[in-house]
mmCIF file of the N, C-alpha and C atoms, coordinates in Angstrom:
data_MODEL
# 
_entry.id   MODEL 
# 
loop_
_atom_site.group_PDB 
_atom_site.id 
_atom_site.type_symbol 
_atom_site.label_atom_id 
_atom_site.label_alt_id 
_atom_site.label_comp_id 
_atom_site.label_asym_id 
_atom_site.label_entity_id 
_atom_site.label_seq_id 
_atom_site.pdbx_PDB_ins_code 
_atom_site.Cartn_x 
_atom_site.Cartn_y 
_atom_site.Cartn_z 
_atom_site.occupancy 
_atom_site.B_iso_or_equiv 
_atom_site.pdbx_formal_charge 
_atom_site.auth_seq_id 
_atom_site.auth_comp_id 
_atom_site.auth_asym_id 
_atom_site.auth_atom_id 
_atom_site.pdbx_PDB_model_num 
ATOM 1   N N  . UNK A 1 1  ? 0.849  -1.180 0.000  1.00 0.00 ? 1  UNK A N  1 
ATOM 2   C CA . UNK A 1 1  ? 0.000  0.000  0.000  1.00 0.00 ? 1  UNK A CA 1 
ATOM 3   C C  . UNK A 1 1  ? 0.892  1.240  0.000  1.00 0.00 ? 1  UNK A C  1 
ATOM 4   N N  . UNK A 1 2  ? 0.789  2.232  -0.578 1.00 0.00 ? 2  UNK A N  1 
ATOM 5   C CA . UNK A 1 2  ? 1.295  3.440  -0.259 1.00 0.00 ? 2  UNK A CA 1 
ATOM 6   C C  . UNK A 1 2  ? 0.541  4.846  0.132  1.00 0.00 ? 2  UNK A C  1 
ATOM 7   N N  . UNK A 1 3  ? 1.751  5.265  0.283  1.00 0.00 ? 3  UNK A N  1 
ATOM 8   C CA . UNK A 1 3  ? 1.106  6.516  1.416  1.00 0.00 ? 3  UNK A CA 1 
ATOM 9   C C  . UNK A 1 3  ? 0.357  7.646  0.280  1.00 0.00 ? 3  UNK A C  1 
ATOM 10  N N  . UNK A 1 4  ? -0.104 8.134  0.378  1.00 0.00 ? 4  UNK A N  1 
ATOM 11  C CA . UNK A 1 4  ? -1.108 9.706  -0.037 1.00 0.00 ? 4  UNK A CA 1 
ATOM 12  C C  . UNK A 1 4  ? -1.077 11.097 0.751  1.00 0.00 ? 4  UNK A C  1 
ATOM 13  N N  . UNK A 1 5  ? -0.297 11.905 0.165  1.00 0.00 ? 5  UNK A N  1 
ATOM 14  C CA . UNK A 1 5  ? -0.139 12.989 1.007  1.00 0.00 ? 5  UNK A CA 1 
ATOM 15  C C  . UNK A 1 5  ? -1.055 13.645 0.660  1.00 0.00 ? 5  UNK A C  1 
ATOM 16  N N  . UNK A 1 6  ? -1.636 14.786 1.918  1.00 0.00 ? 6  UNK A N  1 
ATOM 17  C CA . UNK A 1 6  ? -2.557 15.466 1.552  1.00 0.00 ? 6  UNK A CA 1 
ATOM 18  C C  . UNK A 1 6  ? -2.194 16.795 2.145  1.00 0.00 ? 6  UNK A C  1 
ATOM 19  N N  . UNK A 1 7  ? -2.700 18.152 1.667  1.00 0.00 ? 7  UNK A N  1 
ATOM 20  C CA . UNK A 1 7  ? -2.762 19.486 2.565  1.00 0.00 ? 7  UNK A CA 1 
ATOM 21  C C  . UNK A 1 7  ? -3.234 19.492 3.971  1.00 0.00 ? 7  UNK A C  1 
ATOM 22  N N  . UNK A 1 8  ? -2.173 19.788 4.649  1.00 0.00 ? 8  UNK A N  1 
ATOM 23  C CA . UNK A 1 8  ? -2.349 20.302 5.800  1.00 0.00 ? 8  UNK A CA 1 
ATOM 24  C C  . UNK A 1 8  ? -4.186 21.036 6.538  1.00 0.00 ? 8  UNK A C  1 
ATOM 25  N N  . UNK A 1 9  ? -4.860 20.293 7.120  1.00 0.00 ? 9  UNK A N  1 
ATOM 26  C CA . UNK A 1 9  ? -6.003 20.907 7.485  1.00 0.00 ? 9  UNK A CA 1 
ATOM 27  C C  . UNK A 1 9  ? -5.691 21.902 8.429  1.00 0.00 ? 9  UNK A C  1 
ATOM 28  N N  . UNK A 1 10 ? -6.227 22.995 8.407  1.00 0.00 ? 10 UNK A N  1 
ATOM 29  C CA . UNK A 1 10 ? -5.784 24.563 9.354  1.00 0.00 ? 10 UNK A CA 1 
ATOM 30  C C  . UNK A 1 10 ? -6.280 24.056 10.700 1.00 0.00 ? 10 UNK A C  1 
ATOM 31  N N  . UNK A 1 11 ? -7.062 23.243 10.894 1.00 0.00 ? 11 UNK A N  1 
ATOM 32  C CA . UNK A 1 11 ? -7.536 23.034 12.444 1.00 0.00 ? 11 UNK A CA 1 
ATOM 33  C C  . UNK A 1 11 ? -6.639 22.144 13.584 1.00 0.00 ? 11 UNK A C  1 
ATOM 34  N N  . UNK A 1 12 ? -5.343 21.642 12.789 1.00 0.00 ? 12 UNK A N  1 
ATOM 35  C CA . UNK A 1 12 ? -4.582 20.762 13.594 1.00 0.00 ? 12 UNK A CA 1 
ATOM 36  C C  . UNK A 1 12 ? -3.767 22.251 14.387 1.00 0.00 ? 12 UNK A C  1 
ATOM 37  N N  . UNK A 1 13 ? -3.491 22.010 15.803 1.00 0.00 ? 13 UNK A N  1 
ATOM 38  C CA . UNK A 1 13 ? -2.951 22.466 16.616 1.00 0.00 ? 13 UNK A CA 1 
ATOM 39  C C  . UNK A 1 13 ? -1.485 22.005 17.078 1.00 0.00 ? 13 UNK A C  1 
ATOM 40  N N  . UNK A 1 14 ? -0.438 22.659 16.667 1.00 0.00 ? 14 UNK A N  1 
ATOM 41  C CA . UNK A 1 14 ? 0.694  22.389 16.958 1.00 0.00 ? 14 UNK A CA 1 
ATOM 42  C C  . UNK A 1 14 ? 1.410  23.282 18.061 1.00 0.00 ? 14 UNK A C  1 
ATOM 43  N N  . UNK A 1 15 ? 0.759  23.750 18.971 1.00 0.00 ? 15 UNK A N  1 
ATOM 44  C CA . UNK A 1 15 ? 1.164  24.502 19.726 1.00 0.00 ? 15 UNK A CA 1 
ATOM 45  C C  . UNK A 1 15 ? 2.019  24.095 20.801 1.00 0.00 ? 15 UNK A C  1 
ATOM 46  N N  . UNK A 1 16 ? 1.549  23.187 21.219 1.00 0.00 ? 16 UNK A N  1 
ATOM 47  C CA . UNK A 1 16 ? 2.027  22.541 22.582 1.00 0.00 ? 16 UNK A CA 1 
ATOM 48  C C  . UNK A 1 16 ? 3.517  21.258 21.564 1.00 0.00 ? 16 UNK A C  1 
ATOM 49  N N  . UNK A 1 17 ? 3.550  20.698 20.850 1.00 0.00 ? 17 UNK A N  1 
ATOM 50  C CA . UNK A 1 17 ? 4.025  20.613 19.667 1.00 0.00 ? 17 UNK A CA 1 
ATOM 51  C C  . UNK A 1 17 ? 5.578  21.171 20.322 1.00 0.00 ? 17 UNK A C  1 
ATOM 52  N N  . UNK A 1 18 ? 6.821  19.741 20.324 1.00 0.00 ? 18 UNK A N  1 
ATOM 53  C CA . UNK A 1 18 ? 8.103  20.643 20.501 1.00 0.00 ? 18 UNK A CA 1 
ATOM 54  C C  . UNK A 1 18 ? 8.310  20.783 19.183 1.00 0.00 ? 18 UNK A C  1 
ATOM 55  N N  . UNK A 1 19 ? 9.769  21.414 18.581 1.00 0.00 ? 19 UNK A N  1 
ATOM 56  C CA . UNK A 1 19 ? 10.196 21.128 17.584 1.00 0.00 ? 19 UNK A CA 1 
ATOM 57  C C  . UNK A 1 19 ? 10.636 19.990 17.331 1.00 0.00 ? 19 UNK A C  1 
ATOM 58  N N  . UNK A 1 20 ? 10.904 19.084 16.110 1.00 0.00 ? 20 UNK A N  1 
ATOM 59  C CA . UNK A 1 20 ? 11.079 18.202 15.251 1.00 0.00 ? 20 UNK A CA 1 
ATOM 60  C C  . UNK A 1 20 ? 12.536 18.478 15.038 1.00 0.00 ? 20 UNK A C  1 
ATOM 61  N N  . UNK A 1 21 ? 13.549 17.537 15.929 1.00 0.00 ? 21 UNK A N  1 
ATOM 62  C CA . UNK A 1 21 ? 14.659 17.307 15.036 1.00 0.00 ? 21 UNK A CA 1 
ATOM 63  C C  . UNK A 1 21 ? 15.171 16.481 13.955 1.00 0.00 ? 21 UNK A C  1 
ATOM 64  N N  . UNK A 1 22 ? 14.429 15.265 14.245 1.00 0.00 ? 22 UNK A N  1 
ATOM 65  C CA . UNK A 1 22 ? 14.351 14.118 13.342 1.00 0.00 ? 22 UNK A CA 1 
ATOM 66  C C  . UNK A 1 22 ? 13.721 13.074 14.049 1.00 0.00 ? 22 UNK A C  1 
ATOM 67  N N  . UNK A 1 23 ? 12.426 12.302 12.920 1.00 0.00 ? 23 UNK A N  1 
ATOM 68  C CA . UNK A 1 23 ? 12.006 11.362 13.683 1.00 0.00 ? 23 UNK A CA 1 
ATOM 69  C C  . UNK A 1 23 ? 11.551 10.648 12.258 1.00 0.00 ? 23 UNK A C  1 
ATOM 70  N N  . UNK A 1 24 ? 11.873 9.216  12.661 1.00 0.00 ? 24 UNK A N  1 
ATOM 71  C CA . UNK A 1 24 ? 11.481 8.067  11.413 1.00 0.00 ? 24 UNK A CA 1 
ATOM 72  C C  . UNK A 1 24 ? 10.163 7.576  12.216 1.00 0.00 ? 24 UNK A C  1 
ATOM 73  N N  . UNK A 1 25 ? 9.151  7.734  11.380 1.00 0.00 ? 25 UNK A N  1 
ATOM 74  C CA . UNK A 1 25 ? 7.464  6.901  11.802 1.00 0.00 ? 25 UNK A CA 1 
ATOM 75  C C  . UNK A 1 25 ? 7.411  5.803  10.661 1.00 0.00 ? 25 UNK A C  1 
ATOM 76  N N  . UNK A 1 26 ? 7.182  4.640  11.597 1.00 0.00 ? 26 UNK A N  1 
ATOM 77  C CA . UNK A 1 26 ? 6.656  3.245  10.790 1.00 0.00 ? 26 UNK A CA 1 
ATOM 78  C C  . UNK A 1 26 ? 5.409  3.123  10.382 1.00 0.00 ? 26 UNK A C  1 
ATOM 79  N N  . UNK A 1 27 ? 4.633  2.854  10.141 1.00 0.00 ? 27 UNK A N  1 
ATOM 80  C CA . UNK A 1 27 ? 3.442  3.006  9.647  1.00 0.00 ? 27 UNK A CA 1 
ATOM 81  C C  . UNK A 1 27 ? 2.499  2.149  9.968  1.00 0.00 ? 27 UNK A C  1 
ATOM 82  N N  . UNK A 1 28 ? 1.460  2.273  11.045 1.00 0.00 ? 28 UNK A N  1 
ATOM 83  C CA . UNK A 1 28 ? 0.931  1.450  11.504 1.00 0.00 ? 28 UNK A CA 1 
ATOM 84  C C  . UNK A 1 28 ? -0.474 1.670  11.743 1.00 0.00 ? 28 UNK A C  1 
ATOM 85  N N  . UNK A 1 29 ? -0.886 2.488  10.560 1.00 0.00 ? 29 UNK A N  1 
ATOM 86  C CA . UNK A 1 29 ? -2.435 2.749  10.431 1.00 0.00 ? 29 UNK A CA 1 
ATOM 87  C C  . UNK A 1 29 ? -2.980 4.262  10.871 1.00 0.00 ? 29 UNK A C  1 
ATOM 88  N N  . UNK A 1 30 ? -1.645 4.747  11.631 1.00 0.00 ? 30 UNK A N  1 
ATOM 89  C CA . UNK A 1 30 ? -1.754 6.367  12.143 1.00 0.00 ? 30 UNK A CA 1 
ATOM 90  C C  . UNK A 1 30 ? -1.949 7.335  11.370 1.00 0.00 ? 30 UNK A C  1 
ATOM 91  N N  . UNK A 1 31 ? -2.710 8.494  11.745 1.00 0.00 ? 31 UNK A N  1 
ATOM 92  C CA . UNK A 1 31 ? -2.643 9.471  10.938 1.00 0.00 ? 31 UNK A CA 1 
ATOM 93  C C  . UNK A 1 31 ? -1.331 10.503 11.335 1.00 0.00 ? 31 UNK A C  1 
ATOM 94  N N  . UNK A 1 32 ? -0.559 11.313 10.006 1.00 0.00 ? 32 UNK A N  1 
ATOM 95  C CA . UNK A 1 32 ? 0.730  12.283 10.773 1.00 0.00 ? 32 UNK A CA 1 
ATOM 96  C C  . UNK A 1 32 ? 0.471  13.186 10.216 1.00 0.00 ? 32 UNK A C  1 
ATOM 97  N N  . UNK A 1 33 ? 0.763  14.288 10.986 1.00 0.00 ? 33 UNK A N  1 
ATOM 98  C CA . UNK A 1 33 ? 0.414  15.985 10.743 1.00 0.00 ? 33 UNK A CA 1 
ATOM 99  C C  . UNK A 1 33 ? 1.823  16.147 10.828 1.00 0.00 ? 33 UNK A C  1 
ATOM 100 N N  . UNK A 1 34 ? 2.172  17.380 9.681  1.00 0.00 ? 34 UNK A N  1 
ATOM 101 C CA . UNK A 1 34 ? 3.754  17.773 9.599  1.00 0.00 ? 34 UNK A CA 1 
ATOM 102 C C  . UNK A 1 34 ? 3.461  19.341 9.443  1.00 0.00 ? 34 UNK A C  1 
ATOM 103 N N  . UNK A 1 35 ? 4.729  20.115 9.973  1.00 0.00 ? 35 UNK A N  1 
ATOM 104 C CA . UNK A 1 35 ? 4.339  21.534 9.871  1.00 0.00 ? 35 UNK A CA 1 
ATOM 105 C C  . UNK A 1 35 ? 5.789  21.997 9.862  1.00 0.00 ? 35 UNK A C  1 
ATOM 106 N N  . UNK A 1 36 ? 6.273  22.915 8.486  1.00 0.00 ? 36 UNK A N  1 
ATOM 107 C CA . UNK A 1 36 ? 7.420  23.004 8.589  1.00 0.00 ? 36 UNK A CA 1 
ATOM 108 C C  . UNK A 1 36 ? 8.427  21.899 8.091  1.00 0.00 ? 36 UNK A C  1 
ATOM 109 N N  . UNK A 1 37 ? 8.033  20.890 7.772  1.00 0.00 ? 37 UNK A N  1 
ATOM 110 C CA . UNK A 1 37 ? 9.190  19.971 7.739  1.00 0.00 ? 37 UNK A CA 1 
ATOM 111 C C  . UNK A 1 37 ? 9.487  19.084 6.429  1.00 0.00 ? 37 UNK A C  1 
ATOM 112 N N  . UNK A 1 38 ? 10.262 18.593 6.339  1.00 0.00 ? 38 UNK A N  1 
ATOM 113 C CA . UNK A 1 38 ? 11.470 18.151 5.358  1.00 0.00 ? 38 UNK A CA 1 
ATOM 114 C C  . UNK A 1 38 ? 10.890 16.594 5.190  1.00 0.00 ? 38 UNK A C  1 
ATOM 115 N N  . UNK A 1 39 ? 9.935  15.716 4.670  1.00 0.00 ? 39 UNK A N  1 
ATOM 116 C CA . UNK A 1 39 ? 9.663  14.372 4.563  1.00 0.00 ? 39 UNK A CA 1 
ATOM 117 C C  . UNK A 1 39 ? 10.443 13.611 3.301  1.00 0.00 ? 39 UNK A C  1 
ATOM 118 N N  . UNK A 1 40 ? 10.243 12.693 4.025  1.00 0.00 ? 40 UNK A N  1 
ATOM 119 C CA . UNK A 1 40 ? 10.823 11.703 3.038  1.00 0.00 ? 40 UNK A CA 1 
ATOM 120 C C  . UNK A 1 40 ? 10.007 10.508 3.137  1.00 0.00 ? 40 UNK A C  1 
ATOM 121 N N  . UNK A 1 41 ? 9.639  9.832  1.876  1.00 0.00 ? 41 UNK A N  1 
ATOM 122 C CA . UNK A 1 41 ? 8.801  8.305  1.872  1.00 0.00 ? 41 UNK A CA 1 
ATOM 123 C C  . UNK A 1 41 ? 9.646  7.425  1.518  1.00 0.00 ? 41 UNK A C  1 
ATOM 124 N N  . UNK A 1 42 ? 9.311  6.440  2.353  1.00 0.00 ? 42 UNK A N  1 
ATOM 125 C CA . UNK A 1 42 ? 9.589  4.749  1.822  1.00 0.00 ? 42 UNK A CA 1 
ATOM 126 C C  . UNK A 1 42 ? 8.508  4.021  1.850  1.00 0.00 ? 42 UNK A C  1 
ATOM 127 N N  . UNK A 1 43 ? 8.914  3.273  0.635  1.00 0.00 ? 43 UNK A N  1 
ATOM 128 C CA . UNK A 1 43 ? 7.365  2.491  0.504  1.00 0.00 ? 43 UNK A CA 1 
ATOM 129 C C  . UNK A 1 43 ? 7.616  1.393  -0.697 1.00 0.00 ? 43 UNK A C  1 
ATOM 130 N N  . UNK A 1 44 ? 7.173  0.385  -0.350 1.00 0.00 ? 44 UNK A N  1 
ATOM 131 C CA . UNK A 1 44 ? 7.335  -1.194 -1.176 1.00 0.00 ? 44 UNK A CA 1 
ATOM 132 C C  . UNK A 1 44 ? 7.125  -1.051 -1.973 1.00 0.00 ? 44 UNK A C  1 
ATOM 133 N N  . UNK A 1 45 ? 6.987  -0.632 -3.508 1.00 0.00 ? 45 UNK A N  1 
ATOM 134 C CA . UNK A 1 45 ? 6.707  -0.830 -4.624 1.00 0.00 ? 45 UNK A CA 1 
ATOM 135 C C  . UNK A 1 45 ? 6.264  -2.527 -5.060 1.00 0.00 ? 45 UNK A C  1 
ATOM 136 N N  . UNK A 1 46 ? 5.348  -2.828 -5.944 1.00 0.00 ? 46 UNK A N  1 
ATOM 137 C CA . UNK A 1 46 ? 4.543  -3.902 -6.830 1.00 0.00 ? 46 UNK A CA 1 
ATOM 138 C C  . UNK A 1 46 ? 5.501  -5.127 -6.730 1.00 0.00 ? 46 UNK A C  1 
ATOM 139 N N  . UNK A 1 47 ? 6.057  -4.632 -6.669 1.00 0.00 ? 47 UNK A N  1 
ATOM 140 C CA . UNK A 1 47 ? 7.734  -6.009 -6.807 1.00 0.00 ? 47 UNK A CA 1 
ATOM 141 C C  . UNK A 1 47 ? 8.524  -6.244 -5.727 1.00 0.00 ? 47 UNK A C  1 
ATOM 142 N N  . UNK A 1 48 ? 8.179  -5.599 -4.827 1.00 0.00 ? 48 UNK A N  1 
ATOM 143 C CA . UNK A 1 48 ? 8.882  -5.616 -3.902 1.00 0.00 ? 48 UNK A CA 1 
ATOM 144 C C  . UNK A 1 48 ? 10.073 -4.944 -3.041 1.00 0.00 ? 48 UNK A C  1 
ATOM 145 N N  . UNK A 1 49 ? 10.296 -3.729 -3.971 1.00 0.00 ? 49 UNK A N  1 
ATOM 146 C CA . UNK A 1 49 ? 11.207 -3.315 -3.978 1.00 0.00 ? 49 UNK A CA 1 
ATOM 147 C C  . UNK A 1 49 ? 10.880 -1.565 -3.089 1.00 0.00 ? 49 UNK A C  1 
ATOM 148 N N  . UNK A 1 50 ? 12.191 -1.356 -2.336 1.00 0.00 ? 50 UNK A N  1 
ATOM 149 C CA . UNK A 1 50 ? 12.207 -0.126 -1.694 1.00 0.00 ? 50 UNK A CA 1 
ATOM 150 C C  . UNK A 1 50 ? 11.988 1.009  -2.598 1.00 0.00 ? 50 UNK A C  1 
ATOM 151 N N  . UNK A 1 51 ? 10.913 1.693  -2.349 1.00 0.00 ? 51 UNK A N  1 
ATOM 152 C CA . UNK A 1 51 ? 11.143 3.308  -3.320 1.00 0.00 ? 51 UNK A CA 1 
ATOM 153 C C  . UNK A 1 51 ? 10.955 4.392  -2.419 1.00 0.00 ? 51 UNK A C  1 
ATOM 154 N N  . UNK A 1 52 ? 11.593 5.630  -2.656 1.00 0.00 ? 52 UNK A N  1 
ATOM 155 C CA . UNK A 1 52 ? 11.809 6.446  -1.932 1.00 0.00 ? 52 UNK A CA 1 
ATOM 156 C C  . UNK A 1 52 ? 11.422 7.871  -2.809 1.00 0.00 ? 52 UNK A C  1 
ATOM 157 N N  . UNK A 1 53 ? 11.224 8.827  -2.011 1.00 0.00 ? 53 UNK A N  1 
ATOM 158 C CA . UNK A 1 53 ? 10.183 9.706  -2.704 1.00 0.00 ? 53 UNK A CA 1 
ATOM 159 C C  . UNK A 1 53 ? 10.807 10.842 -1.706 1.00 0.00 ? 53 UNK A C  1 
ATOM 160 N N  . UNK A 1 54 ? 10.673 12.491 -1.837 1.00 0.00 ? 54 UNK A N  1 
ATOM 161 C CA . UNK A 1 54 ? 10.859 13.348 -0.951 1.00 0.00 ? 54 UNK A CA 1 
ATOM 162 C C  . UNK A 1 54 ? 9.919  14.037 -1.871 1.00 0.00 ? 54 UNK A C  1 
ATOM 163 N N  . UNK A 1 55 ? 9.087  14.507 -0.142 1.00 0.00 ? 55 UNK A N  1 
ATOM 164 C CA . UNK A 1 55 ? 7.941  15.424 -0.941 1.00 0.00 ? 55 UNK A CA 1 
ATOM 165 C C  . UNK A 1 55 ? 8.401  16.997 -0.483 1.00 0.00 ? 55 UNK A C  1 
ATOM 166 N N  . UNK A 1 56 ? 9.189  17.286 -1.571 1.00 0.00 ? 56 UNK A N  1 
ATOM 167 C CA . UNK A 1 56 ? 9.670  18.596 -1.380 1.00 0.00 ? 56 UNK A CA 1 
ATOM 168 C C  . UNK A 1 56 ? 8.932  19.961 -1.940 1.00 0.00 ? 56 UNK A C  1 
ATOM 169 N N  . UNK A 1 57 ? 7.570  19.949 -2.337 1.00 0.00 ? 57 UNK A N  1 
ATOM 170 C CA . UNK A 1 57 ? 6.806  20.803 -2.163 1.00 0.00 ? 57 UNK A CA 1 
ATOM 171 C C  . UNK A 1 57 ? 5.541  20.850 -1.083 1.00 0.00 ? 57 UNK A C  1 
ATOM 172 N N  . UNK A 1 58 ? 5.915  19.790 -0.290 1.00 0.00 ? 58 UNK A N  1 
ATOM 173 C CA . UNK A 1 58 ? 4.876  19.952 0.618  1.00 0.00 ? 58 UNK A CA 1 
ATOM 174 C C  . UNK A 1 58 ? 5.526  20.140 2.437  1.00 0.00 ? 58 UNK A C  1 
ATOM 175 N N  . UNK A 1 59 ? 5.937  20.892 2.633  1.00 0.00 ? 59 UNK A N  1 
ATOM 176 C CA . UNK A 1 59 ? 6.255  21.336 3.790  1.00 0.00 ? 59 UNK A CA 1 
ATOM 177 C C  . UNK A 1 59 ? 5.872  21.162 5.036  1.00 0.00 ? 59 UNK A C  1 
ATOM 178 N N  . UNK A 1 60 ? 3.901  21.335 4.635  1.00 0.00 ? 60 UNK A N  1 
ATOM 179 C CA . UNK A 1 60 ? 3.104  20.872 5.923  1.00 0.00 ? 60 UNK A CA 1 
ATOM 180 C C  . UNK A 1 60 ? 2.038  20.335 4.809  1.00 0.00 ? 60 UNK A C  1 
ATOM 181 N N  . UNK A 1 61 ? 1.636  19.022 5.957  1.00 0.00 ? 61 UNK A N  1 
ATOM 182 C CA . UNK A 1 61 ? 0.523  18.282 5.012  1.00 0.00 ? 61 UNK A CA 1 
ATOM 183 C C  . UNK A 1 61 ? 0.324  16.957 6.379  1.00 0.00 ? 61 UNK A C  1 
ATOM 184 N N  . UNK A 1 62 ? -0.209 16.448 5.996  1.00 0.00 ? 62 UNK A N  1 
ATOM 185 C CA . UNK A 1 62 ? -1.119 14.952 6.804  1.00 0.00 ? 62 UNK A CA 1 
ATOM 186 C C  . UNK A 1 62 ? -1.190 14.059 5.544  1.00 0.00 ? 62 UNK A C  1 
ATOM 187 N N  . UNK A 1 63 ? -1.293 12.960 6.156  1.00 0.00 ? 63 UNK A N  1 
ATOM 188 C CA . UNK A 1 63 ? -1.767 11.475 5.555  1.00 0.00 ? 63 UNK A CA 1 
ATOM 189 C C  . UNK A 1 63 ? -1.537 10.007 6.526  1.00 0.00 ? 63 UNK A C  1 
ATOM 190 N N  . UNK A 1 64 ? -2.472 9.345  6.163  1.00 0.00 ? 64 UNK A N  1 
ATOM 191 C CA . UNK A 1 64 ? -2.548 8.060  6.760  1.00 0.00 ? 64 UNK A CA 1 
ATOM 192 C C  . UNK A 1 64 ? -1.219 7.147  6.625  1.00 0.00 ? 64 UNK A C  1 
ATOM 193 N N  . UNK A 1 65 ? -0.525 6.658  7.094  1.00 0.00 ? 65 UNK A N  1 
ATOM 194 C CA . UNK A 1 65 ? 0.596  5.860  7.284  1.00 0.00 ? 65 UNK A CA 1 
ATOM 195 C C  . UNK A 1 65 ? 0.435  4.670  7.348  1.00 0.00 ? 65 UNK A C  1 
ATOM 196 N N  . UNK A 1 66 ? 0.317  3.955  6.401  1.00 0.00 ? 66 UNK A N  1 
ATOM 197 C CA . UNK A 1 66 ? -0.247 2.265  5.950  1.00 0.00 ? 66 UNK A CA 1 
ATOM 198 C C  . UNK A 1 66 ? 0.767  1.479  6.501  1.00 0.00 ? 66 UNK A C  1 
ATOM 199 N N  . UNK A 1 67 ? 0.735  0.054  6.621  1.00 0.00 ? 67 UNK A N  1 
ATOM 200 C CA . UNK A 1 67 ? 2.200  -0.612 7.507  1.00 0.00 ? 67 UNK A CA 1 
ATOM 201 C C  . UNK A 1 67 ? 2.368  -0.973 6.158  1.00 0.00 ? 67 UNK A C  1 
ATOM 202 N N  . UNK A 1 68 ? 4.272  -0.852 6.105  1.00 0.00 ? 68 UNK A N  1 
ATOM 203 C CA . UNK A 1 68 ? 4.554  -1.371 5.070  1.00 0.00 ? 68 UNK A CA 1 
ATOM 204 C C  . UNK A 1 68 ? 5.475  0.352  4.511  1.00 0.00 ? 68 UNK A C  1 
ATOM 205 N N  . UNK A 1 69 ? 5.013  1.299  5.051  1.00 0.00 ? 69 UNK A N  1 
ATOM 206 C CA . UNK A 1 69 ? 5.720  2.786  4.866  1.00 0.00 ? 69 UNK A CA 1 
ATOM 207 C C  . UNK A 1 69 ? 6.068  3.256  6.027  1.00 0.00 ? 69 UNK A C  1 
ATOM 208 N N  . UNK A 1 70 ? 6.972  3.814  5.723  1.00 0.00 ? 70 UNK A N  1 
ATOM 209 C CA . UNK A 1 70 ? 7.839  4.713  6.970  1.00 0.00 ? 70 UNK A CA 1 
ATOM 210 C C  . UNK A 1 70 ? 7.928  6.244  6.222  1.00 0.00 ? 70 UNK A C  1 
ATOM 211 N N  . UNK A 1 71 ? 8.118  6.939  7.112  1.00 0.00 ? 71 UNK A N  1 
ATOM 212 C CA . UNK A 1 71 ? 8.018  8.524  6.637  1.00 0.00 ? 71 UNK A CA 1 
ATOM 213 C C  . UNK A 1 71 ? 9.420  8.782  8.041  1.00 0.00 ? 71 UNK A C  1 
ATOM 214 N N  . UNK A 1 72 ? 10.660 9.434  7.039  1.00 0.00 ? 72 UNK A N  1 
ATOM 215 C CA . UNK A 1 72 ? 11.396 10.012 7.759  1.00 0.00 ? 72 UNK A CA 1 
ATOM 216 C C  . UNK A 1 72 ? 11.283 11.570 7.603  1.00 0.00 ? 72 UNK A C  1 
ATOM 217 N N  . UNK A 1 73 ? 11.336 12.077 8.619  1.00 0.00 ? 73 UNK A N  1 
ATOM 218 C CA . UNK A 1 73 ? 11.030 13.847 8.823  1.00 0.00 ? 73 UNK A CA 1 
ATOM 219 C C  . UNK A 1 73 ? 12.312 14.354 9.634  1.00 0.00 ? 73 UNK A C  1 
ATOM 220 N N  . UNK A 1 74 ? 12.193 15.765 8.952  1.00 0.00 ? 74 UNK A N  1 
ATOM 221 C CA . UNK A 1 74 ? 13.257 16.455 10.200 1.00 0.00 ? 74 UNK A CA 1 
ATOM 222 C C  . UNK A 1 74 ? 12.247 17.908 9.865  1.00 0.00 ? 74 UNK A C  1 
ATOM 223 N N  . UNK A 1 75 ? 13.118 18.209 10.855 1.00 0.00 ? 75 UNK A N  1 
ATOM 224 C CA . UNK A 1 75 ? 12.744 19.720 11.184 1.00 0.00 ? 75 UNK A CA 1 
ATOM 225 C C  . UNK A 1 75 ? 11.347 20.228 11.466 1.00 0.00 ? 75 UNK A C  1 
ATOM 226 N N  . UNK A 1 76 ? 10.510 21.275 12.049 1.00 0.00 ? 76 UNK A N  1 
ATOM 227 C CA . UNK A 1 76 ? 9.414  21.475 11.858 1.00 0.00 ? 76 UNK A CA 1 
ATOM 228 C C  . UNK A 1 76 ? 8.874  20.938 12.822 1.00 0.00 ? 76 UNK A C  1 
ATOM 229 N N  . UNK A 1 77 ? 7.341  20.512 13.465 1.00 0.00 ? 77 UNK A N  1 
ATOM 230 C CA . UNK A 1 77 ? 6.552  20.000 13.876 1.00 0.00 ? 77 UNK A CA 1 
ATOM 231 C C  . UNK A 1 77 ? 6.089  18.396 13.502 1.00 0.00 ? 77 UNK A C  1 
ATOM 232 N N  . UNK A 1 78 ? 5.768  17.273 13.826 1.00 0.00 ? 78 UNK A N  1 
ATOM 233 C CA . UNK A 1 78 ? 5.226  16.862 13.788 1.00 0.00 ? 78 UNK A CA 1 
ATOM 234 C C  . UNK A 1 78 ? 4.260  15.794 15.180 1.00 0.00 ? 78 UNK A C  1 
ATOM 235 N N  . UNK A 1 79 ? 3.133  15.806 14.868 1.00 0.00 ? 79 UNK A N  1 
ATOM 236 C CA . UNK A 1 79 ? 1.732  14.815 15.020 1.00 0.00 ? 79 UNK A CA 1 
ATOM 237 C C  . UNK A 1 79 ? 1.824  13.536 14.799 1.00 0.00 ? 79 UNK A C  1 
ATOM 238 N N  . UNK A 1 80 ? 1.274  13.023 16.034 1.00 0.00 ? 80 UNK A N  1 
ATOM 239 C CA . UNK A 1 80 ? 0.991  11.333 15.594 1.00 0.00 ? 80 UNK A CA 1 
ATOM 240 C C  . UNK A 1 80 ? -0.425 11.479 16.316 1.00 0.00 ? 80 UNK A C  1 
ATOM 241 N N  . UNK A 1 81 ? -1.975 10.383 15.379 1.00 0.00 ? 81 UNK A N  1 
ATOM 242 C CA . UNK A 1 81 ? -2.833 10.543 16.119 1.00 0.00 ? 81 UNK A CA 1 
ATOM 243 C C  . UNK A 1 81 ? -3.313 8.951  15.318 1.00 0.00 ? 81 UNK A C  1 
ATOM 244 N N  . UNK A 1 82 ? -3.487 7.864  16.917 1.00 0.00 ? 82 UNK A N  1 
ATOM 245 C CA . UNK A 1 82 ? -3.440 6.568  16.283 1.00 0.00 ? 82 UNK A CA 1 
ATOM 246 C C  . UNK A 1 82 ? -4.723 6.052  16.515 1.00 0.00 ? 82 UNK A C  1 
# 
């Protein structure tokens, strides 16, 4: 399965929220809110194989985290809500 990034919804609250120095999330059905930050995807491709993706126009955004993907982040904010 792979991941689907989506725009950031304005109602997530990152206030209380430390900063993000780096954190790798496995993917285990969670939803992740990012704000500010630098992602990177891994994710199994059809064959089996590792593919890797940086979503470098999306800065802040959410999406569901399927098992089977990991999302490495730095910088910025991020949310875990399981």
């Amino acid at each position: 399965m792979s991941f689907e990034e989506k725009s950031l919804v304005s109602s997530i609250d990152f206030n209380n929220v430390p900063e993000n120095r780096v954190t790798m999330i496995v993917g285990k059905g969670q939803i992740v809110y990012w704000q500010g930050s630098n992602v990177t995807v891994y994710e199994i491709d059809d064959e089996g194989q590792e593919q890797t993706r940086k979503l470098v126009d999306m800065r802040n955004g959410q999406g569901v985290v399927p098992d089977g993907v990991k999302l490495y982040i730095t910088k910025g904010k991020v949310k875990e809500e399981f």
